[in-house]
N, C-alpha and C positions, 0 to 999 in steps of 0.2 A: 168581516168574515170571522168566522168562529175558530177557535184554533182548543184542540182536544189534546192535552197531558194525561200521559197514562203513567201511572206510578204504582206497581206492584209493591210492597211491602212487607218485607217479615222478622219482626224482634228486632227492630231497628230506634227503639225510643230514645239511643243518644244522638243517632245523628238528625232524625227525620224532619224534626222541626227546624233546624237552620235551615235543611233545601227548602222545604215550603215556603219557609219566609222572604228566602231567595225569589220564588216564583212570587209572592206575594209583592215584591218590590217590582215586577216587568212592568216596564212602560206603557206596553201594549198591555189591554184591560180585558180585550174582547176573548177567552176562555174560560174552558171549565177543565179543573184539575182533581181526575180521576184518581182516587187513591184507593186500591184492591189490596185487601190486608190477606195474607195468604197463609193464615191460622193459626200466627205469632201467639204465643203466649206472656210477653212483657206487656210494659204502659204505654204501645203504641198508640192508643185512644185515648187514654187520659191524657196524655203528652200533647196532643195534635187540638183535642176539643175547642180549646179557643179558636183555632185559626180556620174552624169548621161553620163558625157564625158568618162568614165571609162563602156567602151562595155559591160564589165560583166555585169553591172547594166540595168533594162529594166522597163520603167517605162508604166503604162497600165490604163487606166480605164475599170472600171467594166462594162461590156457586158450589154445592157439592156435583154438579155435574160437569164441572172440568174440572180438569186431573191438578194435583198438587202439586207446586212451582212456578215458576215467573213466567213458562208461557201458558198455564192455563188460565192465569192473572191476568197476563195482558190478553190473552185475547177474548173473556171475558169483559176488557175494558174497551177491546178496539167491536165487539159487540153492542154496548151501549152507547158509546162516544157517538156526538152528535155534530160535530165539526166537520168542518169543508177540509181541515189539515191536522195528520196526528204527528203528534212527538210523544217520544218515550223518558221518561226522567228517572231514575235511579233513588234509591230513598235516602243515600247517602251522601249526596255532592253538591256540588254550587252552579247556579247559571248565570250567567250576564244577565244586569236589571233589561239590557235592550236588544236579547238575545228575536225574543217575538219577533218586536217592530222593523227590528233590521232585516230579518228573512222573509217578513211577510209583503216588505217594500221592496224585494225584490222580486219573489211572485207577483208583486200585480205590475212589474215592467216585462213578465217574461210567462206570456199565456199559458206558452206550449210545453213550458217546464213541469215536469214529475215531481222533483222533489231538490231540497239545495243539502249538500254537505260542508260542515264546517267545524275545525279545527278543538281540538280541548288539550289540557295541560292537566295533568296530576300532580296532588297536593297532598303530604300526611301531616296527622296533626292538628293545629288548628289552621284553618285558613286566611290568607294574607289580602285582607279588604281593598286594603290599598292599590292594587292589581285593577282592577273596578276602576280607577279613577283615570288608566291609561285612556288615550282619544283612539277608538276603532277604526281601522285601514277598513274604508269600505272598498272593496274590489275583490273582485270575482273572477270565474274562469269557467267557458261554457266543456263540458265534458265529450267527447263525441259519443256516436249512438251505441255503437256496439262497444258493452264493458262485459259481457257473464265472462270473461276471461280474466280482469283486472280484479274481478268479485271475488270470482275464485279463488285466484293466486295469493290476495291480500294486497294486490297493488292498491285496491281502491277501498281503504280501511271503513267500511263501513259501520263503524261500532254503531247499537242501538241507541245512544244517546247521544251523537251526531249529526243526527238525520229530519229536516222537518220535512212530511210527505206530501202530497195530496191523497185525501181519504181515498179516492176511485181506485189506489194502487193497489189497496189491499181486496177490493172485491173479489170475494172466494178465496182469498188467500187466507191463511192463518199459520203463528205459529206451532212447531212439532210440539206435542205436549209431551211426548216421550224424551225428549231434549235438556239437559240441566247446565247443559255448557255448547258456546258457541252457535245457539239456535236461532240469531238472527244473521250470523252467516249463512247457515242452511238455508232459512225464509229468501235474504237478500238473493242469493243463489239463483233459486228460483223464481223472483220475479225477471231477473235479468237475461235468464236461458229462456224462457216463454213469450215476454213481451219488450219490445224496444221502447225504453225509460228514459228519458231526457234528463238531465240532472246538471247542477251548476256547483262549485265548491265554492265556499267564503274561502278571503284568505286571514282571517283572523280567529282566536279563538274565544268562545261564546261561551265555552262547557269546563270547569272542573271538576275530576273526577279526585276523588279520596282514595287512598292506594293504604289498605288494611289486610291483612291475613286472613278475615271473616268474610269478603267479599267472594263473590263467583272468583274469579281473576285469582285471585290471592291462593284460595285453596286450588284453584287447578295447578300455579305455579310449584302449590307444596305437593302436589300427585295424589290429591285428593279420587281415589277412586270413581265417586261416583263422578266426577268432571272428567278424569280423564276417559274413561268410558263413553261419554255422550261426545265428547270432540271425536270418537275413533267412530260411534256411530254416524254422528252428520257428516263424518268425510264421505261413509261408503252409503249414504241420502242422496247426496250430494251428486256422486259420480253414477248412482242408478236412476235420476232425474238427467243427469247429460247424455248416457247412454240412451235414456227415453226419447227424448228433443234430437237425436242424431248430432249431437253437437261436442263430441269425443275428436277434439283437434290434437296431434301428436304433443304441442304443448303441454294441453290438458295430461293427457297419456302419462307422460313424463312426471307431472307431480304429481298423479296419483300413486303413481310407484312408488317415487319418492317417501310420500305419506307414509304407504304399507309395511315398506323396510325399515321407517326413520319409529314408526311411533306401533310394529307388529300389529300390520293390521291386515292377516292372510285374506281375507272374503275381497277387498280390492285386487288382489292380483287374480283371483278366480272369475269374478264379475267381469273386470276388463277382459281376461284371455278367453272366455267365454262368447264374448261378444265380438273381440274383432283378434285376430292374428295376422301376422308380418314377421319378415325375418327382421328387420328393424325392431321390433318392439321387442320379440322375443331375448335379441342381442343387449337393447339396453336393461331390461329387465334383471340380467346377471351380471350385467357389466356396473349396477347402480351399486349394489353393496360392496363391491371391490373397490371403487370410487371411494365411498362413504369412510369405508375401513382407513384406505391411503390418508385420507383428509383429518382422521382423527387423530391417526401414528404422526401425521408432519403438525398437527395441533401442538398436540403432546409432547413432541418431540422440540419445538420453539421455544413453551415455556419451559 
């Protein structure tokens, strides 16, 4: 079975070749690793060319008819990708040489599975090889059916590069290309509110991620504008897809408010009080920033 890596890419020529080579090391042989340069101007190509003689590897510029960023890149990739299963890889981090053959051995014991999730650890700096050498806990845990709750909330962390899929998940789906932060949330969202998705977690970790300042992550944590603006966009995607699907549980309710008060984000509390009213909802609604307030003064007030 073919197994399809999609790797967006942009001005990334210090790190990009260690992950490839990372992927070049997997046990498992049988893919092809999509790499969509997304209009980098360093030596992402001179940097990579050798490891491009190796057919599995396919190197691509981004279409000028999807929008610029990683999801008009990946989906771009998840477009041409020819695999029965996709994964996403980052241009910057490491994977277990036996990240493939281990998930892929689980798919063919487990038909009716969607997709498996499994674990990663963050690494700065240079990375510690020797890590690599520890022996893998194989053991798993089957998820129950109904998660667009656990999706949503964050219970069921589904970062983009933890996830190996079956291709059928994504038919018609794609992700928001107006998105620059948090848009495999929004994507995972939506598959999880619309169709009932099987899924299994490893209980080991397969995936390092590299934890830098330059990364998505890194500049959202420094209040990078344009990130934090697309996390405030995919909340209020997010919650007008569960308003759509009628699937606005008073849980949900709850941390949409949350969201709107914690991170000002008024078009949430209009969407929601637009669509459904209660003296309940209306009560926590005012009663959430009084809450918020108390909890930051006894913060404050500890340290």
């Amino acid at each position: 079975m073919l197994i399809s890596i999609i790797m967006a890419t942009y001005n990334r020529d210090a790190f990009i070749l260690e992950t490839l080579n990372s992927i070049k090391n997997q046990t498992y042989i049988n893919y092809e690793c999509l790499i969509i340069d997304d209009g980098g101007t360093d030596n992402t190509f001179k940097v990579i060319e050798p490891i491009l003689k190796d057919k599995k590897f396919k190197f691509f510029n981004r279409p000028k008819s999807y929008k610029k960023g990683l999801c008009g890149s990946r989906n771009f990739g998840l477009d041409i990708a020819k695999g029965d299963f996709i994964i996403f890889f980052d241009d910057d981090d490491i994977v277990h040489p036996k990240l493939l053959e281990t998930l892929l051995s689980i798919f063919k014991d487990n038909n009716m599975v969607d997709f498996i999730h499994f674990k990663k650890k963050s690494f700065e700096n240079n990375f510690n090889y020797s890590i690599l050498e520890k022996r893998l806990n194989i053991s798993y845990k089957y998820l129950k059916d109904t998660l667009f709750e656990e999706v949503i909330l964050g219970k069921l962390p589904l970062a983009s590069c933890t996830v190996l899929w079956r291709k059928k998940v994504f038919e018609k789906k794609r992700f928001n290309e107006d998105l620059h932060y948090a848009e495999e949330w929004e994507l995972y969202s939506r598959f999880f509110i619309e169709k009932n998705i099987k899924g299994i977690v490893f209980n080991d970790i397969l995936y390092f991620n590299r934890k830098h300042i330059n990364s998505n992550t890194g500049e959202f944590w420094s209040n990078n504008p344009k990130r934090i603006n697309s996390m405030k966009l995919a909340t209020q995607k997010i919650l007008e897809f569960v308003i759509l699907k009628n699937k606005l549980t008073y849980t949900l309710f709850k941390y949409f408010i949350g969201q709107a008060h914690l991170h000002n984000i008024p078009n949430i509390i209009k969407i929601i009080f637009k669509e459904r009213r209660s003296v309940k909802m209306v009560f926590y609604n005012f009663l959430f920033p009084l809450r918020y307030r108390i909890y930051k003064f006894l913060k404050n007030f500890k340290k």
